[in-house]
C-alpha positions in Angstrom: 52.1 152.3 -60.2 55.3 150.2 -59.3 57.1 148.8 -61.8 57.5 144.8 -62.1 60.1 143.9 -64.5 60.4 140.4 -65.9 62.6 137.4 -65.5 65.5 137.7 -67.7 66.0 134.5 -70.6 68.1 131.6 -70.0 68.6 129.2 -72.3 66.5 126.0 -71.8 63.5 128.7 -70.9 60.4 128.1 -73.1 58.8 130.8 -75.1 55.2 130.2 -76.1 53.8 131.9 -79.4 50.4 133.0 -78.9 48.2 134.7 -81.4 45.9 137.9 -80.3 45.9 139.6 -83.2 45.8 137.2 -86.3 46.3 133.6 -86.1 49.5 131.8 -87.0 47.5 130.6 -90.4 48.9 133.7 -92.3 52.3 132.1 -92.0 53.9 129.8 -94.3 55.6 126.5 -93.2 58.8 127.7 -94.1 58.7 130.1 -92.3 57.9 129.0 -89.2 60.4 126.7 -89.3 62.8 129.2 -89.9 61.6 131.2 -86.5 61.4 128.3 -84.8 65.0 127.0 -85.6 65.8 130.3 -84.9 64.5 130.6 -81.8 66.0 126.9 -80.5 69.6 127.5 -82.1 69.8 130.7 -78.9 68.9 127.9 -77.0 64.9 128.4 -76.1 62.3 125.9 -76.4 59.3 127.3 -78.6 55.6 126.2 -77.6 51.9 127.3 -79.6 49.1 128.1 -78.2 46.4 126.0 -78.4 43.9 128.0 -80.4 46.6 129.7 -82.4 45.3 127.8 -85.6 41.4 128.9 -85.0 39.9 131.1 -87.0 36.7 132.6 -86.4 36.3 135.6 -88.6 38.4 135.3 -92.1 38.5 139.3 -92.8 40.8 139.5 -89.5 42.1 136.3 -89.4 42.2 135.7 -85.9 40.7 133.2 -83.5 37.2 134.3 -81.4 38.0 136.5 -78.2 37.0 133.8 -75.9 40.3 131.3 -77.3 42.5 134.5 -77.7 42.0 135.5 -74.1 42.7 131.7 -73.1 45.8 131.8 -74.8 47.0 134.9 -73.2 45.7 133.7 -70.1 47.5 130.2 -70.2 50.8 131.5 -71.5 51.1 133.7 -68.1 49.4 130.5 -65.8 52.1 128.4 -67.1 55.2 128.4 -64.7 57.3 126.6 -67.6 56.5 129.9 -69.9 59.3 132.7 -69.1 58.1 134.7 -72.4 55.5 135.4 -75.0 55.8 136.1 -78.5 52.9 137.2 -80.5 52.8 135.5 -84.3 52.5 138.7 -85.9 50.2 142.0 -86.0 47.2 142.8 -87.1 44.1 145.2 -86.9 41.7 144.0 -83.7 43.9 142.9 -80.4 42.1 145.9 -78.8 38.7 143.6 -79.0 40.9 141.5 -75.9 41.3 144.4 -73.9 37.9 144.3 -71.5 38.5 140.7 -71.0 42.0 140.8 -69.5 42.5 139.0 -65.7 45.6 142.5 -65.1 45.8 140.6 -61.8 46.6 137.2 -63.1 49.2 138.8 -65.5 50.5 140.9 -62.2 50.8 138.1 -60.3 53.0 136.1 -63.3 54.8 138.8 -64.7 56.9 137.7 -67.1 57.8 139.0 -71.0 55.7 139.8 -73.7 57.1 141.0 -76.9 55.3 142.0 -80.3 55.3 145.8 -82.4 52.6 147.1 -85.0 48.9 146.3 -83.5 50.4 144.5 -80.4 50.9 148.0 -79.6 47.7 148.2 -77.6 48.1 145.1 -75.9 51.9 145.9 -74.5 50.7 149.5 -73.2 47.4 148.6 -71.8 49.4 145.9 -69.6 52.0 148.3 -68.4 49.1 150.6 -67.9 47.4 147.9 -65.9 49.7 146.0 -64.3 53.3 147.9 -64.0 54.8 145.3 -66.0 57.8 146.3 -68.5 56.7 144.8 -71.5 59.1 145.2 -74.5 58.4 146.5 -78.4 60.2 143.9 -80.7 60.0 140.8 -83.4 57.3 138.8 -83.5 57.8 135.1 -84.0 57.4 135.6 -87.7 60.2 137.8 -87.6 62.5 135.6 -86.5 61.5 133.5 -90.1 63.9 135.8 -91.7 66.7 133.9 -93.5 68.9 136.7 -94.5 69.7 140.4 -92.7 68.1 139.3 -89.4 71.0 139.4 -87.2 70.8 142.6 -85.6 67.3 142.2 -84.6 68.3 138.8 -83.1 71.3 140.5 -81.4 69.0 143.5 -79.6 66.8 140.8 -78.8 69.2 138.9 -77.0 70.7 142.2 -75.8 67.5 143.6 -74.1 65.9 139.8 -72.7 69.0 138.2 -71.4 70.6 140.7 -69.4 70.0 143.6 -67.0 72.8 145.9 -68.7 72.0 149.1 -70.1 71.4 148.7 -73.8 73.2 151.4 -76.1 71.6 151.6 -79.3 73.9 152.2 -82.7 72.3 152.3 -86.3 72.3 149.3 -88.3 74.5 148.9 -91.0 71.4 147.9 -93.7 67.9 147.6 -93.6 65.3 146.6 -96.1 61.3 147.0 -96.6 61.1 144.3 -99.3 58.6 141.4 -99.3 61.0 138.7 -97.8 58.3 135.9 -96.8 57.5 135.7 -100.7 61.4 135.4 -101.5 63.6 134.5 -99.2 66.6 134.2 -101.3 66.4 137.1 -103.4 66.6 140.3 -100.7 66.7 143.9 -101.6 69.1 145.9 -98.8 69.3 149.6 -98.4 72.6 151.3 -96.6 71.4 153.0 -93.4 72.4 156.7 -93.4 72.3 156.8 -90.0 69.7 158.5 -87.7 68.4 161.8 -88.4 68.5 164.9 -85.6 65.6 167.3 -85.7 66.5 168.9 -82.2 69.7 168.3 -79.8 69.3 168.5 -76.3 69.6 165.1 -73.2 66.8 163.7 -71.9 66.0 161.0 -69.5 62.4 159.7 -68.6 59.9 156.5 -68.8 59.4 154.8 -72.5 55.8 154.7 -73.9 55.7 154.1 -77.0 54.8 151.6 -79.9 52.9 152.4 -83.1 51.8 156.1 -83.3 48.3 155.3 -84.3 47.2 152.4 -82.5 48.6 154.1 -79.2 46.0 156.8 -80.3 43.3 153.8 -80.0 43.8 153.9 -76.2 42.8 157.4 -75.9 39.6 158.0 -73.8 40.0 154.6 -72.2 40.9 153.1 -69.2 44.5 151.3 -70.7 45.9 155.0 -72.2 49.1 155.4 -70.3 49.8 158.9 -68.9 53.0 159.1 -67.4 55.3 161.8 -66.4 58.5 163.1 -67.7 58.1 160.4 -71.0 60.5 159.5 -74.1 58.4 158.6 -76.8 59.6 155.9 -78.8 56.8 156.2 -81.7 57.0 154.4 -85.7 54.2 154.1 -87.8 53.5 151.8 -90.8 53.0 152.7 -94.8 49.1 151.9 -95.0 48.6 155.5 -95.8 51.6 155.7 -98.2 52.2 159.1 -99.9 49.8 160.7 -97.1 51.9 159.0 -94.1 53.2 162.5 -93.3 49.6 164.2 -93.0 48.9 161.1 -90.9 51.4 161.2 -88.6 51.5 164.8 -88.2 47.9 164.8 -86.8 48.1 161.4 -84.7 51.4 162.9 -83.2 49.4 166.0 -82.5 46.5 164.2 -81.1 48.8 161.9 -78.7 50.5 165.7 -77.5 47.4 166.9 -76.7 46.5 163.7 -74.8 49.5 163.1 -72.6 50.2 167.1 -71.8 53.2 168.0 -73.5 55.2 169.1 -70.5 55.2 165.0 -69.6 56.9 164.5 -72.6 61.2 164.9 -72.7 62.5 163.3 -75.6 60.8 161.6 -78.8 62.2 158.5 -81.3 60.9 158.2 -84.6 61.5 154.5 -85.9 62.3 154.7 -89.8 59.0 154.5 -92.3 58.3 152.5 -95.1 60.0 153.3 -98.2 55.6 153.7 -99.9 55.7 157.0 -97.5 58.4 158.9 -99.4 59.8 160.1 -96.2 62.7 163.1 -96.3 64.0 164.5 -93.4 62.7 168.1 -94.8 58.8 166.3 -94.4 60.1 165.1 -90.8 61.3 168.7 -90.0 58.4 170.2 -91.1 56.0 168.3 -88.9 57.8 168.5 -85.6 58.5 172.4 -86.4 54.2 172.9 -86.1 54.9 171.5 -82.7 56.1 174.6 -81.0 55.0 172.6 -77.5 58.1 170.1 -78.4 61.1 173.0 -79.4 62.9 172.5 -76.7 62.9 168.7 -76.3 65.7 166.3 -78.1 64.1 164.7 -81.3 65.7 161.9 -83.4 64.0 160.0 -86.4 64.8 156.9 -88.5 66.1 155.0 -85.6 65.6 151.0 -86.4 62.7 149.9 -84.9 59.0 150.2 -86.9 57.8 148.3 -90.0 61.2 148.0 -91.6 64.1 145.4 -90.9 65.8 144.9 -88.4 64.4 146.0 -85.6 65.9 147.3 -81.8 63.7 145.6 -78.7 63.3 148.4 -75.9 61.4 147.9 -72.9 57.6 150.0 -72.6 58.2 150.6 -69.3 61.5 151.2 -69.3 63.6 153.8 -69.0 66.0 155.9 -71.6 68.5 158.1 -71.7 69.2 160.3 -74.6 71.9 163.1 -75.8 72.0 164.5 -79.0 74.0 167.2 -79.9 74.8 168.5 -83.6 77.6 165.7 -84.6 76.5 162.5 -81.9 73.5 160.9 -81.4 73.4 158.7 -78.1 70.5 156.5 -76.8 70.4 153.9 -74.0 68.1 151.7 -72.3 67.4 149.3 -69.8 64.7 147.7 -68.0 
């Protein structure tokens, strides 16, 4: 399929925060003030949905399907929209899926940006459509007071311009609660990313969260390209068994995309609950004798910690890593 990639941000461009997942209701006012000062202090103007306060079922929080797709649909109609940002995650946006115009969205292409259970809906629309969409903050993210700066900066980096984007680790990141306390932050120095195998790379980014990608399998949105980088994170819901987890939904997504597509693979960082070492990482990519000679990096910044990269699913990357240097870059 060709690939349609987006208008670039201006300043002046409005932005319009939809929900498809949960609802905005899980926020607090503070912080969406903070995202939305945020947001206007780069110099956008920041819109909501119309429905992004319904709630139809309370276990999910999330409007009904019906005002979720209207949102979605409105925020492309819109010629005064140049992006989307979803509020937050979730567990459900793949109910939307079957009731998707992919020819209104290819006909107003323009960017859509979320991570975690948004996952489904960025692939499925590159899968559709052709459409770069891009794995970053959600509007709640940009609520963050302190230690937000580099994902603002990759967020400006990868939506404003049509350079290539090279990629260098954080200086801190954290995995505290910081919508319960803004003011008192707990920051951890970043070591830096991890190699598991050296080797260069180049190919098309898929990519999102590990196990909601798996969610597509068997349908009609899974993406199978050729000659992919995976660019894959998943969050701390299974804690101490995350590597168990992993390891299988890795395996599973392998066996689904034919591991001769795949060139290169990204690990974003885990959650601190998951007990993560680079010996556990190791030892699940060294059961994956179909990936020993392909370049492997984990704990890059992008995933369920802070701060967070935006790369483009979509997109392309190139990647060399030998035993000292680790060297990613991507673009549109």
């Amino acid at each position: 399929m060709e690939k349609i990639v987006p208008e670039k941000l201006k300043k002046g461009d409005e932005i319009r925060v939809i929900g498809p997942s949960r609802n905005m209701n899980i926020l607090n006012d503070e912080t969406i003030e903070i995202a939305k000062t945020t947001l206007e202090s780069l110099g956008y103007k920041v819109t909501f949905s119309k429905n992004i306060r319904n709630s139809e079922n309370d276990l999910y929080m999330c409007a009904s399907i019906e005002d979720r797709i209207e949102d979605l649909h409105d925020a492309f109609k819109d010629k005064n929209v140049k992006a989307i940002l979803t509020v937050i995650g979730g567990f459900n946006v793949n109910q939307i899926l079957d009731y998707i115009d992919y020819e209104l969205i290819k006909a107003n292409p323009k960017i859509i940006c979320g991570y975690s259970d948004i996952t489904a809906l960025l692939d499925t629309i590159t899968a559709k459509t052709g459409l770069v969409t891009y794995y970053g903050p959600h509007f709640s993210t940009f609520g963050i007071k302190k230690g937000n700066e580099y994902t603002v900066d990759y967020f400006q980096k990868m939506l404003t311009n049509n350079n290539l984007v090279n990629v260098n680790p954080s200086d801190e990141w954290s995995n505290d609660l910081w919508f319960l306390n803004q003011d008192e932050r707990i920051f951890n120095k970043n070591n830096g990313i991890d190699i598991i195998n050296t080797g260069k790379a180049k190919g098309k980014i898929l990519g999102g969260n590990l196990s909601t990608i798996n969610l597509l399998q068997g349908t009609p949105y899974m993406n199978k390209e050729e000659d992919v980088i995976l660019f894959i994170e998943d969050d701390g819901m299974a804690g101490e068994n995350f590597q168990l987890n992993f390891d299988r939904n890795l395996q599973s997504l392998v066996h689904c995309l034919n591991a001769s597509n795949i060139k290169g693979i990204i690990v974003g960082r885990a959650e601190e609950n998951c007990k993560m070492t680079y010996e556990k990482w190791k030892m699940i990519f060294e059961t994956k004798k179909e990936l020993t000679n392909i370049p492997i990096a984990v704990n890059l910044d992008f995933g369920h910690t802070n701060p967070m990269i935006t790369f483009p699913i979509g997109g392309t990357a190139e990647i060399d890593i030998n035993n000292n240097d680790i060297k990613i870059s991507i673009s549109d």
